[in-house]
N, C-alpha and C positions, 0 to 999 in steps of 0.2 A: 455667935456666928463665926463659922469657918475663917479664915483672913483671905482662903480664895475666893470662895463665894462671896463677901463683902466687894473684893477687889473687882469681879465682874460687875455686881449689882450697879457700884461705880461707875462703869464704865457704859451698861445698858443705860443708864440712866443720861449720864452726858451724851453718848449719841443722839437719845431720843430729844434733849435741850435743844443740842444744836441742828438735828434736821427741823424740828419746831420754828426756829429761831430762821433758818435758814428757808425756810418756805412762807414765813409769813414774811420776810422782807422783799420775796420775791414777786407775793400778792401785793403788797404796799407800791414796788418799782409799776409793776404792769397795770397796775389801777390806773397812770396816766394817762400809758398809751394804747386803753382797750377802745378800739373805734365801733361805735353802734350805729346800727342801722335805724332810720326814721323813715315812713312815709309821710308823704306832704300833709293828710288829715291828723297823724299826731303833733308834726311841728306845729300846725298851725290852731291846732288845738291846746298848745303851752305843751305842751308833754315830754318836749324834747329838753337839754341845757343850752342856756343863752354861754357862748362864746367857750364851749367847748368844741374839741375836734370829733367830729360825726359824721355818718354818712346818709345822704338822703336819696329816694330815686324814684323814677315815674316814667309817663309819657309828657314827650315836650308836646306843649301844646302850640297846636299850627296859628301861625299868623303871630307868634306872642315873641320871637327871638329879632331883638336891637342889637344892629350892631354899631360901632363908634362907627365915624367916618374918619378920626384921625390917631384913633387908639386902638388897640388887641380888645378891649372891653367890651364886653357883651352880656347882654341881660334876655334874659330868656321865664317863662312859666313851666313849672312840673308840676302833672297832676299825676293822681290816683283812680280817679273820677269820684272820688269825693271832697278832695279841696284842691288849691292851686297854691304853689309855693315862688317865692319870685328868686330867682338866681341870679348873681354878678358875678360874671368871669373875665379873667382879666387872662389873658393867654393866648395859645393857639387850640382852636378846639379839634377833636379828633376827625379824622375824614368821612367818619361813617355816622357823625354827627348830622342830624335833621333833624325838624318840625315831626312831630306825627310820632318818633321812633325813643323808644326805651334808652335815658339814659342811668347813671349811677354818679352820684355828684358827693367828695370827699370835704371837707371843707368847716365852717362856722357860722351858728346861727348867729348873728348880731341884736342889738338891743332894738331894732326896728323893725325886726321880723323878717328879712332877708338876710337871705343863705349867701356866705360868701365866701363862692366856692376855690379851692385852690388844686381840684383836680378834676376834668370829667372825662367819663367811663364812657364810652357808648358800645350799643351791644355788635356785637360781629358777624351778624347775618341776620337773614329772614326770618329762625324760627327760633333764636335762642333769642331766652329772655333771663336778666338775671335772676338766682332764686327770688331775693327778698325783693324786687322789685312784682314778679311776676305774683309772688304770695299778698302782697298788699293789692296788687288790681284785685286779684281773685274777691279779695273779702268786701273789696268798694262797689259802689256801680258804678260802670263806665260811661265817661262821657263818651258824645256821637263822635266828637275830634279824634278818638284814641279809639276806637271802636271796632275798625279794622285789624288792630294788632293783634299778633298772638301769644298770650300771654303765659299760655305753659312754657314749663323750662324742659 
């Protein structure tokens, strides 16, 4: 073999090591921090991970949101209209936050089955709804609570 062609082959070859090398470490970094979506019928049907960071989201369900009387902490229901999931939030919630209205909740399932969440979404008007929230009512049947909402995006 030539000693220039040897000399490229060399060197196609190390590139190829290290973008290889170089891209699976980058899958390995981001495996951490890839955030997924769940609705309330996979969480609470086990399908989701216990005490990783995920995202969950629904309609709040009316009558179901607690608030502390001497704390930011508030407990609230999101459904799908096919299961209910129960939320603790500890913060200030958004302004556009209601009973009845599509939120999007950032957060961790615990080993109890409540989601606890460390961010909430809610949506920003009348007719947006988030995708993956609006994609998970589509495939549920809606409860009467959330019934009026509109659920395309």
């Amino acid at each position: 073999m030539h000693p220039v062609r040897k000399q490229r082959l060399i060197t196609v070859l190390f590139i190829v090591v290290f973008a290889s090398v170089a891209v699976g470490l980058m899958a390995f970094a981001l495996r951490e921090n890839i955030n997924l979506f769940y609705p309330p019928s996979k969480i609470v049907a086990g399908e989701a991970p216990v005490d990783k960071r995920i995202r969950a989201g629904g309609c709040v369900l009316p009558g179901s949101v607690q608030r502390s009387t001497d704390s930011l902490d508030v407990d609230f229901l999101v459904t799908d209209g096919a299961a209910q999931l129960q939320i603790h939030y500890s913060g200030i919630l958004p302004d556009l936050f209601a009973e009845g209205e599509a939120v999007v909740v950032n957060g961790r399932l615990d080993g109890d089955g409540v989601f606890q969440a460390t961010e909430v979404l809610a949506k920003h008007d009348e007719t947006y709804t988030p995708p993956e929230v609006a994609d998970s009512m589509q495939g549920a049947q809606h409860s009467k609570a959330c019934e009026g909402l509109n659920y395309a995006s």
